[in-house]
N, C-alpha and C positions, 0 to 999 in steps of 0.2 A: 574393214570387216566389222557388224555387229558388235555389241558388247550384249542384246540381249538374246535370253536364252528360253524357246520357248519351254513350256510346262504341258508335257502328254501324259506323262505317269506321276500317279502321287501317291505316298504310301502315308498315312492316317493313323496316329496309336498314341490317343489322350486317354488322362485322369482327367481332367479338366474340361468334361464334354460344351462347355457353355458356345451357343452357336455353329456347335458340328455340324446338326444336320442343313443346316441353314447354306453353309460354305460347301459343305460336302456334294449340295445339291446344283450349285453354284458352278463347281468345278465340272463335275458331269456334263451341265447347260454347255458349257465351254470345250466339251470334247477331252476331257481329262478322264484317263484309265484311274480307277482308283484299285488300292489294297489296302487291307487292313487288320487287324487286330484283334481277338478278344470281344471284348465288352463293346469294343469303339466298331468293329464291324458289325454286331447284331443290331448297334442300334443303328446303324446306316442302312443295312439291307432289310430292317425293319421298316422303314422309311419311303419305302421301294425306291431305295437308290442303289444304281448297279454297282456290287463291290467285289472283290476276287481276296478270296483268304490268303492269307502270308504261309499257311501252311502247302496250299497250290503253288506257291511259287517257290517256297523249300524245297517243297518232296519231304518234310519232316512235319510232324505233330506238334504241336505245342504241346510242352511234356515240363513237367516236373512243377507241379501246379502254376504253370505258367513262368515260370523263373528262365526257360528257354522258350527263345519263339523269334526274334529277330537277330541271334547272332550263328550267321549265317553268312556265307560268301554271298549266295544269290542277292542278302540285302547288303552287306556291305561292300559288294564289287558295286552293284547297282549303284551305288551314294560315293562312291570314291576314284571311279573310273573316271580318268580324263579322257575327254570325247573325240580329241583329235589326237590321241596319242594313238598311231601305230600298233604296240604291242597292248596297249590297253585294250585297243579294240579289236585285236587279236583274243586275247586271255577270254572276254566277255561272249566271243564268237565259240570260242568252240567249249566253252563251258555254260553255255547258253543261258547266259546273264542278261537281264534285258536292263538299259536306264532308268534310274530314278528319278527325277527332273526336281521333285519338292518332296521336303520331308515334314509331314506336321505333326510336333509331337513336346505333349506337356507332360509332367513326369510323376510318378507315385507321390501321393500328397506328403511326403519325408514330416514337415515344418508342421505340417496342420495336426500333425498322428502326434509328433512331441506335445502341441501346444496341448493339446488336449491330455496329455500326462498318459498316453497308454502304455500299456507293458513294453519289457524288454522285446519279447515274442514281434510281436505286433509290429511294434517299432521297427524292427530288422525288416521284417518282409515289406514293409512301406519304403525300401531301399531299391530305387530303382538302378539297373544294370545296362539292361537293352538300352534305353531311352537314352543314355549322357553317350553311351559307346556312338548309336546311331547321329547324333547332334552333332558329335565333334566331328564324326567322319563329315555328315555333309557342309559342314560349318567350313573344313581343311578346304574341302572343294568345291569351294564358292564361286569359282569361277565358271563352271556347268550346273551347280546346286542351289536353288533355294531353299532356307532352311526355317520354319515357324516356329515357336516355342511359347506363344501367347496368343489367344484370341483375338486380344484388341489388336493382332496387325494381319487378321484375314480381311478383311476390307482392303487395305491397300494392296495385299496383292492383286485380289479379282478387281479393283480399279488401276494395277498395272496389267492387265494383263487386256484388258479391254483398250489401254491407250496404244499398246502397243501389239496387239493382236497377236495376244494369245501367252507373252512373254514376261520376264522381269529383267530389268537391267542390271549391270553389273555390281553402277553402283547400290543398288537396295540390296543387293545379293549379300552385299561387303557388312553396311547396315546390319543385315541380318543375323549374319557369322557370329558379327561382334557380339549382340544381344546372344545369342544361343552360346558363345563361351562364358560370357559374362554369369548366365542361369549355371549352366554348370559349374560352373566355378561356385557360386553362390550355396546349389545345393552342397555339392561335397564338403564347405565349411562346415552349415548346418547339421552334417555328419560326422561329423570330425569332430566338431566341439560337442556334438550331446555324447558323442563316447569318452570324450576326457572328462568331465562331468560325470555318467556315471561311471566310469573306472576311477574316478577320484584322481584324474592327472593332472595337478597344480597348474604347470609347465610344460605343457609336449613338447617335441622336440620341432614342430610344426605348429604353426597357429596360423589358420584362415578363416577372414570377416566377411561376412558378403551380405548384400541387401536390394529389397528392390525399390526403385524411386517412386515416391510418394508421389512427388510434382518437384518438376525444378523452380528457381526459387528465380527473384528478381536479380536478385547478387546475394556476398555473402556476407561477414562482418562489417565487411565497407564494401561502398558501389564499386570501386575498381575490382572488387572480387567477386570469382564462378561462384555458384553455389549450386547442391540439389538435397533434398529431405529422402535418404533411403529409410525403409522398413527394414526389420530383420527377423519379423513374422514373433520375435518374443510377447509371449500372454499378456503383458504388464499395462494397467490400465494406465493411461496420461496422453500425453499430447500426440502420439505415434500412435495409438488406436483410439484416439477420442473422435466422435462424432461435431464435427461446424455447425452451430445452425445458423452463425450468422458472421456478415464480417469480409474485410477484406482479404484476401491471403495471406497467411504468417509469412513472418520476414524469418531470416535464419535468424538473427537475433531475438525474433518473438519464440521459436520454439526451441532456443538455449533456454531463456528467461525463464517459459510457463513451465519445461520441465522442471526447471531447480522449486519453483515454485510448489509444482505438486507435491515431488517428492518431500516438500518438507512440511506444509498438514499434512503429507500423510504417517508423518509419526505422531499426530493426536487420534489417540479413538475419539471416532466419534461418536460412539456410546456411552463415551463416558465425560465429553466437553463440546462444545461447538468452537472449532479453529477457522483461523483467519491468516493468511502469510500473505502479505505484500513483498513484490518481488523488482528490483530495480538493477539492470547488470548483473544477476546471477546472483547477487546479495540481497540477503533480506533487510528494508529499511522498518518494518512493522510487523509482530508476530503476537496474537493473542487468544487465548481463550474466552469463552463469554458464554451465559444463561444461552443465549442464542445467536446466531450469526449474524446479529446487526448490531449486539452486544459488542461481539468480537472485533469485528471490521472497524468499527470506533474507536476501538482500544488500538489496533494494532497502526491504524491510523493516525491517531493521536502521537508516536512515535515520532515520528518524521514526517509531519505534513507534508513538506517541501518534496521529499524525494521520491513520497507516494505518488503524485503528479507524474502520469504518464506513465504507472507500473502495471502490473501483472497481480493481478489477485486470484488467490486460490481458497478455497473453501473445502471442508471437509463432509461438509454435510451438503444436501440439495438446498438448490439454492432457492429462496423464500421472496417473494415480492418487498418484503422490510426490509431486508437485506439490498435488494438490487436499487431498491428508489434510495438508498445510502452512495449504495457504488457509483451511480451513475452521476451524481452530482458534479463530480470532479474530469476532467480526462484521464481515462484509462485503458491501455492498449487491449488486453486480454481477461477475460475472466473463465479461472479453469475452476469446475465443481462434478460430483460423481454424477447429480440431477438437478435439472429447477424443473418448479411449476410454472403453471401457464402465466398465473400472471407477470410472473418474473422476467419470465421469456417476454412478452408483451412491454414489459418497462426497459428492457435491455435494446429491442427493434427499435427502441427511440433513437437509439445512438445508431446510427449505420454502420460509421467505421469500427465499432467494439467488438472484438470477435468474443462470440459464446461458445465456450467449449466442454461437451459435459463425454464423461469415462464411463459412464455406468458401473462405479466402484472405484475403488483406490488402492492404490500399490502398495504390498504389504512390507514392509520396512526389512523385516527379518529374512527376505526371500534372499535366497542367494543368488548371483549374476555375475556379468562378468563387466566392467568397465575398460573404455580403449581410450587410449589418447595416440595421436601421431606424433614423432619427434624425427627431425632430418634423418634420413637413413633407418628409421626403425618404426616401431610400435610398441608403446609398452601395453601390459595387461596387467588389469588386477581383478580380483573380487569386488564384488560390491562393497563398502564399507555399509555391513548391515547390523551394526552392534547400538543396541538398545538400552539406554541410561538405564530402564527398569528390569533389564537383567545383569544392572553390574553389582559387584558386591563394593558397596561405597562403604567405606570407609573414614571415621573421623578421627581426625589426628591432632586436631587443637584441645586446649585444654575445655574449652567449652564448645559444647550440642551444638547444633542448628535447633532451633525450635519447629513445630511441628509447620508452620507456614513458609519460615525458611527455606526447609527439606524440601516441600513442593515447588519454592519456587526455585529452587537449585537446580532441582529435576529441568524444569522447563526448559530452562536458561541453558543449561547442556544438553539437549535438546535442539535448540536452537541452534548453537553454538557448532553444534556437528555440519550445518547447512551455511556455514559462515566462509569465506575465506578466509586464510592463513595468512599472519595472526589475527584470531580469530577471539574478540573481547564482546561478553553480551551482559550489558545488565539487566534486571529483573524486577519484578516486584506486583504481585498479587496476579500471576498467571498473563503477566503483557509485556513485552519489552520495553525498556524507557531510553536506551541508550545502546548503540552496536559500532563496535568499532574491525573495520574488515581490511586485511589484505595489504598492512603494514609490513614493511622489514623488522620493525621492533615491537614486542609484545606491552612495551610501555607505552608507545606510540598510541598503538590500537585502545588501549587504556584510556589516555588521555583523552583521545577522538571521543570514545565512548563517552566520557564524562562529559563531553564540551557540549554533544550531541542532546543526551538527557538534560543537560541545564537550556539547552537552546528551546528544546520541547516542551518543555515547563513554562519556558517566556510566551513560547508563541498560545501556551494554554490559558494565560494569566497567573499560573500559583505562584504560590510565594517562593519557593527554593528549588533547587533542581530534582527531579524525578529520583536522580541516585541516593538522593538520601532516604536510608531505611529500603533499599534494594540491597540486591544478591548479585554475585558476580561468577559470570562459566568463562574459564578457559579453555580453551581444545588442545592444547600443552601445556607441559609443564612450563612452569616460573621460574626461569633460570636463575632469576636474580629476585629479590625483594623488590624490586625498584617499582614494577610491574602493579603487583599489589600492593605496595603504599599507597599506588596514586588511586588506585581501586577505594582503598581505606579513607585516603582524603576526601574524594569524590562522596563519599556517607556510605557506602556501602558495609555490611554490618556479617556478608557471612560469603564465601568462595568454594566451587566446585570446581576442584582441574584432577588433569589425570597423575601428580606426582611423576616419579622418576628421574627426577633431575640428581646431581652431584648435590645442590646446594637446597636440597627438601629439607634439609635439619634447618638450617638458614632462616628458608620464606618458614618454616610451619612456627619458628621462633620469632618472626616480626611477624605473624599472624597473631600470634599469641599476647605480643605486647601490645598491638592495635584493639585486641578487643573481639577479634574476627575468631565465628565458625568454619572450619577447614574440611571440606572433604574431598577426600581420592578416590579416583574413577579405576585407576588400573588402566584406562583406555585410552586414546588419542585419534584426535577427530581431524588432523591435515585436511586443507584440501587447497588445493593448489589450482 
């Protein structure tokens, strides 16, 4: 016996009209009954293509501004009737049900209404019902049912149904199911989490993520590994809604990299600095401010020459031709900016393999979000860590000030230091980094690194002594121990920002105080794991 199943009836009820009348007209060609919808049958019978209302085939109105119209026996025996069942096709006989053979049907734009911030109101009735009820029913009955839930795969049906005259097979039917649970699953997240968001539910008692794939990827961390890039339709400008213009395809490692990248210029206004983050394994090796962004790029450059090779640069302002005829000197995987101009774009086409990536804008630090990590057996969730060094009430606890240059470069350095792994050590000095030490077991460690790093950056610069000296030092925890901050203190550093908290803060703030060091507390702690 067959596995396929031709397609005579099809019942049509999109938000997503793109291509309708094109397929709609298609199917017709093909000897396919159609029904439809609303919106989605005026603009098919407008078309002059033969369509039959879903309310002719109820015997009921669509009523209650449209919130009822498809839940109905007639459509859902039609979608869930097995075709060689006996009492199935009993029940469909004398209740005069006819088959549904395809079901196509995209859903109230739920994701597009959030992104765009509209009301509660608004928001609720962009909640579609019919749609995921009628999906799942003919999704169950894949075995009689094709089910569509995307545009991009009306083409393969009318080219199965031409290879096989008139039909789809079982296996695309399976295919299909999967996709149309996969969307519904996806949407209901999308509704689920904007109402624990706004009911303010920290922790529901349920939590579901859903997304749709970007493009699947080469492999994933390593070639022995799957990989694919989902969307999850959130506003937030970077590498998930940025626009290519050039370049190979990102690797899963390139769009871990460029996001950590973005997200960390994007805590410099740029109205008030031109920033620059070099991004190498999700740590930043170079981070600096500048008159302008070739200012910058040099600066943050100048950090880690060595580990800048072959990173990820992100910019906070449009990107500038002085700027790009900087970048491109070197090898560099990615460049992510909100714009460039043309000639920039033109200096960057030099390089083929350098992906250009621009966001048209930048992701606001303080937005709130939700962050997901997988672990065996679970998911954890948190909030975004969106806390902002310049809304913390800092605190100095040594016997002496930061001076006024100090204090900004403290700011910076913790700053930075939020974008670092844990432990997480950044020295500073005149708005650049000179030294970053990342992703230690010991906070003395990262210390050390950090100091070995800035003296090595100074050799390869020519100066006379290492960068630390007369820098500022950010910790993202607290200093359990002194030990941490001596080597800070040894290293030349002359003043330290961490978030306190510890047992032993009388301790470090008293070998702060004997070293000579300005001390200030955050209140805040910047993990990241």
């Amino acid at each position: 016996m067959s596995d396929i199943r031709a397609i005579k009836r099809a019942l049509l009820s999109v938000s997503d009209k793109t291509g309708l009348i094109d397929f709609a007209r298609a199917l017709e060609k093909r000897g396919v009954s159609l029904i439809s919808t609303g919106g989605t049958r005026k603009a098919i019978a407008e078309a002059g293509i033969a369509v039959v209302d879903i309310s002719d085939v109820t015997g009921f109105p669509e009523m209650m501004d449209g919130r009822v119209k498809t839940l109905h026996p007639k459509v859902h025996g039609g979608l869930l009737a097995i075709r060689e069942n006996p009492e199935h096709e009993a029940a469909m006989l004398a209740h005069g049900i006819k088959p549904i053979d395809l079901l196509v049907v995209n859903l109230y734009p739920f994701e597009a209404t959030v992104a765009k911030k509209a009301g509660w109101e608004e928001t609720i009735e962009n909640i579609d019902i019919g749609g995921p009820a009628m999906i799942r029913a003919a999704a169950k009955n894949h075995e009689d049912v094709a089910v569509v839930v995307d545009p991009a795969d009306y083409g393969a049906i009318l080219q199965a149904m031409d290879d096989t005259n008139g039909g789809v097979s079982l296996a695309q039917r399976k295919t299909l199911a999967q996709k149309a649970y996969a969307r519904t699953a996806a949407y209901d997240a999308a509704i689920s989490n904007w109402l624990a968001q706004e009911l303010s539910v920290d922790a529901p008692e349920y939590r579901a993520v859903g997304g749709k794939l970007s493009e699947p990827m080469r492999y994933g961390e390593n070639p022995h590994q799957k990989a694919g890039f989902y969307l999850t339709g959130e506003n937030r400008p970077g590498v998930a809604t940025a626009r290519q213009l050039q370049g190979k395809q990102l690797s899963y490692n390139n769009v871990n990299d460029t996001d950590a990248a973005f997200e960390l210029v994007a805590e410099f206004d740029p109205n008030r600095t031109a920033a620059v983050a070099i991004i190498k394994h999700a740590n930043p090796c170079g981070v600096a401010e500048g008159a302008d962004l070739k200012e910058a790029y040099l600066r943050a450059q100048a950090c880690d020459p060595v580990s800048a090779f072959g990173g990820i640069v992100a910019l906070n302002r449009k990107l500038d031709a002085e700027a790009a005829a900087e970048i491109v000197k070197i090898f560099t995987e990615v460049i992510i900016a909100p714009d460039a101009d043309e000639a920039a774009i033109a200096l960057v086409a030099s390089k083929k393999n350098l992906r250009l990536l621009l966001t048209a804008g930048l992701p606001d630090p303080r937005a709130p979000g939700l962050a997901v990590r997988s672990v065996s057996g679970g998911l954890l969730f948190q909030s975004r860590d969106n806390a902002m060094v310049d809304d913390m009430p800092l605190k100095v606890v040594t016997k002496r000030a930061p001076t006024a240059q100090e204090l900004a470069d403290l700011k910076f350095a913790f700053r930075v230091a939020k974008h670092v792994k844990s432990n997480a050590i950044v020295y500073a000095k005149q708005g650049a980094t000179v030294g970053i030490g990342a992703g230690q077991m010991s906070r003395v460690d990262s210390s050390r690194i950090a100091a070995w790093k800035a003296a090595e950056a100074a050799k390869a610069a020519g100066a006379g002594e290492s960068w630390a000296k007369g820098s500022v030092v950010a910790s993202d925890a607290f200093f359990p121990f002194a030990d941490g901050l001596l080597a800070a203190a040894e290293a030349g550093a002359t003043a330290v920002i961490q978030p306190g908290g510890s047992m032993r803060d009388e301790d470090v703030i008293k070998a702060a105080d004997e070293a000579g060091l300005a001390m200030v507390m955050t209140g805040y702690r910047h993990f990241r794991h």
